[in-house]
Structure formats: structure tokens, C-alpha cells
Backbone as ProteinMPNN parsed JSONL, in Angstrom:
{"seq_chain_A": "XXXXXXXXXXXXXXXXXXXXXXXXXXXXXXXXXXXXXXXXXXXXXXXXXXXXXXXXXXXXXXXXXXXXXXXXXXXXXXXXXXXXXXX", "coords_chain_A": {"N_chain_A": [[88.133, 130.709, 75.142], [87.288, 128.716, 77.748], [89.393, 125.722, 79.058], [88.105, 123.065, 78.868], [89.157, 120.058, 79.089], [91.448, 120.638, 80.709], [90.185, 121.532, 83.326], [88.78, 119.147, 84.081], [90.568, 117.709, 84.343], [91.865, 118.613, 86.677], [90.133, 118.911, 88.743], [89.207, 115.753, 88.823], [91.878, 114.992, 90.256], [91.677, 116.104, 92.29], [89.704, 114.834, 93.594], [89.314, 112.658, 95.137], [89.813, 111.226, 98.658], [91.893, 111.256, 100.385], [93.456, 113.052, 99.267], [92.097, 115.499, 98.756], [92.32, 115.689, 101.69], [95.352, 116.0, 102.027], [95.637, 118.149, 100.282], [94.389, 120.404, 101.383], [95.737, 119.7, 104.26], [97.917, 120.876, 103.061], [97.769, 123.927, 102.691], [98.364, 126.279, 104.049], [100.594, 125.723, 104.944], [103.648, 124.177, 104.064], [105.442, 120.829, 103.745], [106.82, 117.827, 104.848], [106.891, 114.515, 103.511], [107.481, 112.527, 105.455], [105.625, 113.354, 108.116], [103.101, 113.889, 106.943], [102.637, 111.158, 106.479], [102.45, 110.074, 109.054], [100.315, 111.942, 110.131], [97.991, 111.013, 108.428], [98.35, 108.496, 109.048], [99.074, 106.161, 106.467], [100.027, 103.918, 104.481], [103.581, 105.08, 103.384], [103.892, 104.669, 100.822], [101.681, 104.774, 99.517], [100.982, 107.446, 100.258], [102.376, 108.664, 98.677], [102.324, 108.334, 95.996], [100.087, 109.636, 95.534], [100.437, 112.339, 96.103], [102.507, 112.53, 93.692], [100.594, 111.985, 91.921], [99.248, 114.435, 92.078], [101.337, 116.532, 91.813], [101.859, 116.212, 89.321], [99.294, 117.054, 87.828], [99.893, 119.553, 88.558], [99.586, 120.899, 90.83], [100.814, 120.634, 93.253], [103.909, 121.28, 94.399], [107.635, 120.913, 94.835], [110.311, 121.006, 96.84], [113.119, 120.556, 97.747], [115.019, 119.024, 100.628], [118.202, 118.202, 101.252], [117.946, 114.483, 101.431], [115.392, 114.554, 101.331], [111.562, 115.908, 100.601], [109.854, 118.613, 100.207], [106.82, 119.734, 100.507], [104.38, 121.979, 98.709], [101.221, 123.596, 98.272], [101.028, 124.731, 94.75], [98.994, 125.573, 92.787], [96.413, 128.282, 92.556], [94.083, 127.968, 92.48], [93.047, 126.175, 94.056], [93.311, 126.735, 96.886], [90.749, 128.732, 96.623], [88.792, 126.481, 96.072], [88.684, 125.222, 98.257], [87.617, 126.967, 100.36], [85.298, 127.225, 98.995], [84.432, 124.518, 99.537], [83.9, 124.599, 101.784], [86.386, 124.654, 103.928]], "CA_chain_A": [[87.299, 129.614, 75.661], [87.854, 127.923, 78.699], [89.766, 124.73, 78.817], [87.325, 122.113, 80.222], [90.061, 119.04, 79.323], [92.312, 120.715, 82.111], [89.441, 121.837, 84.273], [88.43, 118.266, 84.605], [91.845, 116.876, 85.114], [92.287, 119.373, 87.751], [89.169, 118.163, 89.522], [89.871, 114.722, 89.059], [93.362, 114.631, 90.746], [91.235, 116.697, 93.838], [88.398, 114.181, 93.479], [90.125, 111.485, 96.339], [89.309, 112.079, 100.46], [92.915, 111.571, 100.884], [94.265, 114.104, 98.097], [92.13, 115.908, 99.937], [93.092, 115.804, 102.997], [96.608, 116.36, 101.848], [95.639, 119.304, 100.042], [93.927, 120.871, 102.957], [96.986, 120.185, 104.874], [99.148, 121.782, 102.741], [97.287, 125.326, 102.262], [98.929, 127.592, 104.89], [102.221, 125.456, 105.096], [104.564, 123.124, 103.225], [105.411, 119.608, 105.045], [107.457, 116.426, 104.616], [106.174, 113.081, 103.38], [106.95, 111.887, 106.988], [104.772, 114.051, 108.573], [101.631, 113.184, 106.2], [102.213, 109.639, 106.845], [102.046, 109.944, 110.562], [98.929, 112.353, 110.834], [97.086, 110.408, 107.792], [98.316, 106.69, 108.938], [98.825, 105.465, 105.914], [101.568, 103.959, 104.002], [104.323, 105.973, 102.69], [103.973, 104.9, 99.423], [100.006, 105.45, 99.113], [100.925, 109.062, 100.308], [103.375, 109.135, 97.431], [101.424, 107.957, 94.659], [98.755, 110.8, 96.059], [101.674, 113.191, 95.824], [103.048, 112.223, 92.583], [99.214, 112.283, 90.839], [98.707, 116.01, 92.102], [102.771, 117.216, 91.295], [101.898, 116.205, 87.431], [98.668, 117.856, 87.658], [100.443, 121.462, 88.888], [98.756, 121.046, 91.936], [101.84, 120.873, 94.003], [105.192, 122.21, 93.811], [108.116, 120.396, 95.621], [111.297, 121.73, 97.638], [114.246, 119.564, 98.099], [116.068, 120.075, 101.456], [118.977, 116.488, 101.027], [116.956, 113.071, 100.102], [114.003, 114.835, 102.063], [111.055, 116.354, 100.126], [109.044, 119.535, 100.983], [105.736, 119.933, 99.546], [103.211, 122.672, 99.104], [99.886, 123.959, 97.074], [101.17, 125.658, 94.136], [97.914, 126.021, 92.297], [96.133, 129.189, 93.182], [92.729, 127.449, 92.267], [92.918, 125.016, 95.21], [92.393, 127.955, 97.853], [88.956, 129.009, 95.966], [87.824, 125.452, 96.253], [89.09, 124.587, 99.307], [86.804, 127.743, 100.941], [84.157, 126.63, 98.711], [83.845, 123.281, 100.608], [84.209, 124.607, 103.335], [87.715, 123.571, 104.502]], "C_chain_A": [[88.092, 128.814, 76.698], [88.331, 125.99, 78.491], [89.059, 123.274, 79.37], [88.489, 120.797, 80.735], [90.714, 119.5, 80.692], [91.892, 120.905, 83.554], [89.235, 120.177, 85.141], [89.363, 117.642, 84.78], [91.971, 117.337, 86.466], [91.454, 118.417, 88.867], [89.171, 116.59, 90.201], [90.705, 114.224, 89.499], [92.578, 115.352, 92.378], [90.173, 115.363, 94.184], [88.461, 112.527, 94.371], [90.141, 112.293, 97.797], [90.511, 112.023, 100.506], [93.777, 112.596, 100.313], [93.758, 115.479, 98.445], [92.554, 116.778, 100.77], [94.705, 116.258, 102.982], [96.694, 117.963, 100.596], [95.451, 120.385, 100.934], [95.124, 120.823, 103.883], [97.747, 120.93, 104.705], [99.086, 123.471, 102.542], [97.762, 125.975, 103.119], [100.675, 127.045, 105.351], [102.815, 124.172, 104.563], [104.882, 121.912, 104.453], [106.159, 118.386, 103.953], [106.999, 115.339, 104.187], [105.971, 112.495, 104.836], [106.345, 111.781, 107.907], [103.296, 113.784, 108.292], [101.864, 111.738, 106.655], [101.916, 109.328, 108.479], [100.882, 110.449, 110.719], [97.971, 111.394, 109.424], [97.208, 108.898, 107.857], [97.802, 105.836, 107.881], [100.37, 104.784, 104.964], [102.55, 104.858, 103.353], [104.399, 105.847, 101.234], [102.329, 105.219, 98.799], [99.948, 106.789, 98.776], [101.591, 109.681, 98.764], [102.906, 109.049, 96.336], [100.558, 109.131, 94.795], [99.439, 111.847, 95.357], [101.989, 113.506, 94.528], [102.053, 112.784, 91.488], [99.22, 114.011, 90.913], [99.937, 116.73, 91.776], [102.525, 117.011, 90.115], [100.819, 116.658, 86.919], [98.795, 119.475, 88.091], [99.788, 121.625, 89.857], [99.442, 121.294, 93.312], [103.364, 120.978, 93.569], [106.114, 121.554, 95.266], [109.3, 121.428, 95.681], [112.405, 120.726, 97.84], [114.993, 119.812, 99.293], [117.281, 118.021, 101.524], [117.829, 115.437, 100.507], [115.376, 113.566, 100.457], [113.063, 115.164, 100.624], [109.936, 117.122, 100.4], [107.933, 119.473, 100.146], [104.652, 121.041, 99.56], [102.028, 122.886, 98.15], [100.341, 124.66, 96.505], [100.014, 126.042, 93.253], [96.858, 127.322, 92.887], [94.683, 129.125, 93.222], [92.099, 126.541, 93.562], [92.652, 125.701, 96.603], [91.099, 128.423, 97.491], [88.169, 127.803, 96.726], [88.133, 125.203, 97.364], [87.806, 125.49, 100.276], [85.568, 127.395, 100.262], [83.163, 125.891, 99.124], [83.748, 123.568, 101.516], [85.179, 124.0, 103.958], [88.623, 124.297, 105.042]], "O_chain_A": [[89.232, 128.369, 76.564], [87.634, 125.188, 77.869], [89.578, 122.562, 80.229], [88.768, 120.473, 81.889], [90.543, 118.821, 81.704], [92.536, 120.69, 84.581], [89.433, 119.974, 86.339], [89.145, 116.712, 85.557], [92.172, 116.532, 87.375], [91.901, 117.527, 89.59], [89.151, 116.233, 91.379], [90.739, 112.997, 89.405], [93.036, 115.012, 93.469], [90.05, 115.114, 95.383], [87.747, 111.545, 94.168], [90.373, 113.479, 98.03], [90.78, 113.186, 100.808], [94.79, 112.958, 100.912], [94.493, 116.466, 98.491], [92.953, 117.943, 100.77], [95.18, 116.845, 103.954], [97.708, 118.58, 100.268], [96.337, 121.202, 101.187], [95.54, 121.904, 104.3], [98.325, 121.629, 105.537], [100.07, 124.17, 102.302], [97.257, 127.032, 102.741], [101.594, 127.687, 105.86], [102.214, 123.119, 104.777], [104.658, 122.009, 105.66], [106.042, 118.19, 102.743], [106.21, 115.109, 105.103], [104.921, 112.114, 105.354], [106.223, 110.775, 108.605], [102.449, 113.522, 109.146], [100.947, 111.266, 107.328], [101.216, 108.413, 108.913], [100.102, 109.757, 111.373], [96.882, 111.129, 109.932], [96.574, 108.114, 107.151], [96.811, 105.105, 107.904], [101.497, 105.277, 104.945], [101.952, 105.549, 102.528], [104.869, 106.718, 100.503], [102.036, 105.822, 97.767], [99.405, 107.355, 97.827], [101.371, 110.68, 98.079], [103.198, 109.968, 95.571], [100.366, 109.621, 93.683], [99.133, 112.224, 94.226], [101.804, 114.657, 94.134], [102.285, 113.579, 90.577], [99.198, 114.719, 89.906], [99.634, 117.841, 91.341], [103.128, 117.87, 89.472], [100.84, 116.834, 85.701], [97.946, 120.355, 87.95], [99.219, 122.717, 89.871], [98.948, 121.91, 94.256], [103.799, 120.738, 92.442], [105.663, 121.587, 96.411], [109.408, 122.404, 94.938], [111.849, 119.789, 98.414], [115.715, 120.807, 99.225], [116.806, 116.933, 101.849], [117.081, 115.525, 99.533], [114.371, 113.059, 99.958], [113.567, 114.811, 99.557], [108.953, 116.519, 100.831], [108.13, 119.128, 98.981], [103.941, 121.0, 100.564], [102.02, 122.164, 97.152], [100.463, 125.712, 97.133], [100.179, 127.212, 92.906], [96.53, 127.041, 94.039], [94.019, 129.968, 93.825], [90.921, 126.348, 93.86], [91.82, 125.222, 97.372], [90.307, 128.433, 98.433], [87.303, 127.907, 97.595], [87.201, 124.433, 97.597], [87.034, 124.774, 100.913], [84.626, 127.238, 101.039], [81.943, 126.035, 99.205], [83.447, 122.73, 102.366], [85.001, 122.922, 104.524], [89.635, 123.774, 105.509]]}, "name": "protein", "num_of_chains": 1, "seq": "XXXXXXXXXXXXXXXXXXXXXXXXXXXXXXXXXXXXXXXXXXXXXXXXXXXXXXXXXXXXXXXXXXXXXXXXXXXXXXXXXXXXXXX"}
């Protein structure tokens, strides 16, 4: 039986235009915090909180290169939906 609890967490952590938008960014290539905050003009810590919610839902998967932080879509569910919406 399918897990709905995790289904609807999943959803719920996608279920924000900017989480989003920063999912959608990240589907064909990994990227910097600094980078998202320049093309989504918004604060760096908004982005991070965004970030943070979808890394503890397995939604993204980070990279360390020094204090930096790489980020990409590790969920393999988030490409389905992403073509779903149309995105």
C-alpha cells in the first residue's frame, strides 16, 4: 500500500510558486544559492528556508564545493510532475 503520509508531504514541500520555481531550475543542472537569489530576486535567506524545506523532504541533494553550496533535484518523482505541469 502506498504511502499517502509521504505522498502528501512530498506535494506539500512542491506546493509554493517559489519551490517551484527553484525546482524547475534545478532539473537539468545543479546551481549555487547565489545564482537563485539573483535570477529569483529574493532574499538569500527566503531562498534558504525554500532550500532547507525541500533538502528534509529528499527533494534535493546538496554538494559542497568550500563554504559554497551546490544544489540539485534528487527525487526522481519531481521530473514526472514537473512534465505533468507542463514545465
Amino acid at each position: 500500500m502506498k504511502d499517502w503520509n509521504e505522498t502528501s508531504e512530498f506535494l506539500k514541500a512542491l506546493g509554493h510558486p517559489v519551490r517551484l520555481q527553484i525546482v524547475a531550475g534545478l532539473m537539468n543542472q545543479e546551481c549555487f544559492v547565489d545564482k537563485m537569489v539573483k535570477h529569483l530576486k529574493l532574499p538569500q535567506s527566503t531562498i534558504s528556508q525554500h532550500l532547507a524545506l525541500l533538502k528534509s523532504r529528499g527533494i534535493l541533494q546538496i554538494r559542497k564545493e568550500g563554504v559554497r553550496t551546490c544544489y540539485r533535484v534528487k527525487d526522481p518523482r519531481v521530473a514526472e510532475l514537473m512534465r505533468i505541469l507542463g514545465r
